[in-house]
C-alpha positions in Angstrom: 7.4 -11.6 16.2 3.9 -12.9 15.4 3.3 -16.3 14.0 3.5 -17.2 10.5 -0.1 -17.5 9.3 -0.8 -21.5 8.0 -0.9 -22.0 4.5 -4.5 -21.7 2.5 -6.3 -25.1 2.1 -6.2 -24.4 -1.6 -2.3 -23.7 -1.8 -1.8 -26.7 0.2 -3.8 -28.8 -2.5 -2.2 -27.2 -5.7 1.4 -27.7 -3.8 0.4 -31.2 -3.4 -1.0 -31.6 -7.2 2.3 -30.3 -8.0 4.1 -33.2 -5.8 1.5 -35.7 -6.3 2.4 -35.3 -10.5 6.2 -35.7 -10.5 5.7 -39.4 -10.5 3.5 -40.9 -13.6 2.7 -44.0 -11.3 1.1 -41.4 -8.5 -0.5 -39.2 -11.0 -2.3 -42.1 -13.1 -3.6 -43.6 -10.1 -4.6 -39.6 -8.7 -6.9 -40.2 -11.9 -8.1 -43.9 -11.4 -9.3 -43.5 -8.3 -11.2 -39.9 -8.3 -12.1 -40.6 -11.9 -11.0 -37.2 -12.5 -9.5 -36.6 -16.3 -6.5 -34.4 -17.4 -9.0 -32.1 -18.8 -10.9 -32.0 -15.7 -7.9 -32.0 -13.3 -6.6 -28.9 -15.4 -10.3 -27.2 -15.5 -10.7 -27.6 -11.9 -7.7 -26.4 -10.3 -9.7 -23.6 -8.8 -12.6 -25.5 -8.1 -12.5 -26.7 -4.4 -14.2 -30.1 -4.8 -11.3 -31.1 -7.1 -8.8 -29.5 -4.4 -10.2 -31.4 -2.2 -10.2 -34.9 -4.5 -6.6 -34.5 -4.7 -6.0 -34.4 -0.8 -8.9 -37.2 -0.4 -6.6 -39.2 -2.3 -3.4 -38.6 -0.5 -5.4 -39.1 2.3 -6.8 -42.5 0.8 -2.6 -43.9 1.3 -0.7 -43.4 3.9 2.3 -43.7 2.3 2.0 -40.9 0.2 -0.2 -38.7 2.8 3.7 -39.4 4.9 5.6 -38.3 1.7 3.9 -35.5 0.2 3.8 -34.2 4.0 7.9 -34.5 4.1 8.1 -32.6 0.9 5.8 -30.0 1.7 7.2 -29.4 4.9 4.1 -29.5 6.4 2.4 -32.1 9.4 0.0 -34.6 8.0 -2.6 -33.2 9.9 -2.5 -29.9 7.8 -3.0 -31.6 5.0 -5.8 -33.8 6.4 -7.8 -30.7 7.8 -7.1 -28.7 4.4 -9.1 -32.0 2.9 -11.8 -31.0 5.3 -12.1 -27.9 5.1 -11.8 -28.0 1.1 -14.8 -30.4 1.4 -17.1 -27.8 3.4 
């Protein structure tokens, strides 16, 4: 049986989005600190600088880098290296 392939960088920042706005607290401080707006957030979810602003920012607290990692079933480090390679 071969390996299931990794998840995309870009499906691993749209899952996080997706985790990252089921709390109001976490989502208005997503905004405060990468100055993005809802307008822009929404615009941008295929742009790969604002993929990547969303997994800075998980990236930016540990806390949540831990948790959104849990309930994506993914390592950290996955999530870290999708940041990077989102930021190429």
């Amino acid at each position: 049986m071969s390996p299931v392939p990794k998840r995309a960088p870009e499906t691993i920042a749209l899952e996080a989005l997706g985790w990252v706005l089921t709390e109001q607290d976490r989502a208005e401080r997503l905004l405060a600190l990468t100055g993005l707006t809802p307008q822009a957030l929404r615009g941008g979810l295929g742009d790969r600088a604002v993929l990547a602003a969303v997994l800075e920012f998980l990236a930016g607290h540990e806390a949540d880098l831990i948790a959104a990692a849990i309930a994506l079933d993914l390592p950290p480090e996955e999530i870290s290296a999708a940041s990077r390679a989102l930021a190429q």
